[in-house]
N, C-alpha and C positions, 0 to 999 in steps of 0.2 A: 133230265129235269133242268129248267132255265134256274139263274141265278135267281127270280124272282118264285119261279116255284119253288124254288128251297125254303124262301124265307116265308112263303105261303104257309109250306109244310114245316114247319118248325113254330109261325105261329098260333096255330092248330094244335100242337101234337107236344107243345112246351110247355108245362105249366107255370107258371108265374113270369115268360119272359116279357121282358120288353126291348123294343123296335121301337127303334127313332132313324127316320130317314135325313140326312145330309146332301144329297147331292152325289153324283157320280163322282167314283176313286178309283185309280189303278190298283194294282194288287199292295201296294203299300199306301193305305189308306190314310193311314198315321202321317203320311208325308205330304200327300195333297190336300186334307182337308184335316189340319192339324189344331187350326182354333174351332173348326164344328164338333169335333170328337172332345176335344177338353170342357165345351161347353156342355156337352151331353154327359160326361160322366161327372160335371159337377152339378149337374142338375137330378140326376139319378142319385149323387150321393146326397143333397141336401133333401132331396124329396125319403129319402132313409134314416135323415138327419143322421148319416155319419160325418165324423170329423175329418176336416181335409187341415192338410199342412203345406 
């Protein structure tokens, strides 16, 4: 299975996930695309309206 089928197969078979795409990362995601991911999980938290600190 391709990397792209997994996340096929996961958003298929997930229920309540969500998928935001960024752009291509190496295996440390967190490193190359470090303000795409902070923006995604504070848009995730405020769409949940949890509080961030």
């Amino acid at each position: 299975m391709t990397d792209q089928g997994a996340v096929a197969w996961c958003e298929e078979n997930i229920a309540g996930l969500e998928v935001s795409r960024h752009g291509l990362a190496g295996h440390h995601s967190s490193e190359d695309r470090p303000e795409e991911l902070a923006a995604a999980i504070n848009a995730w938290a405020d769409r949940h309206r949890l509080a961030r600190q």
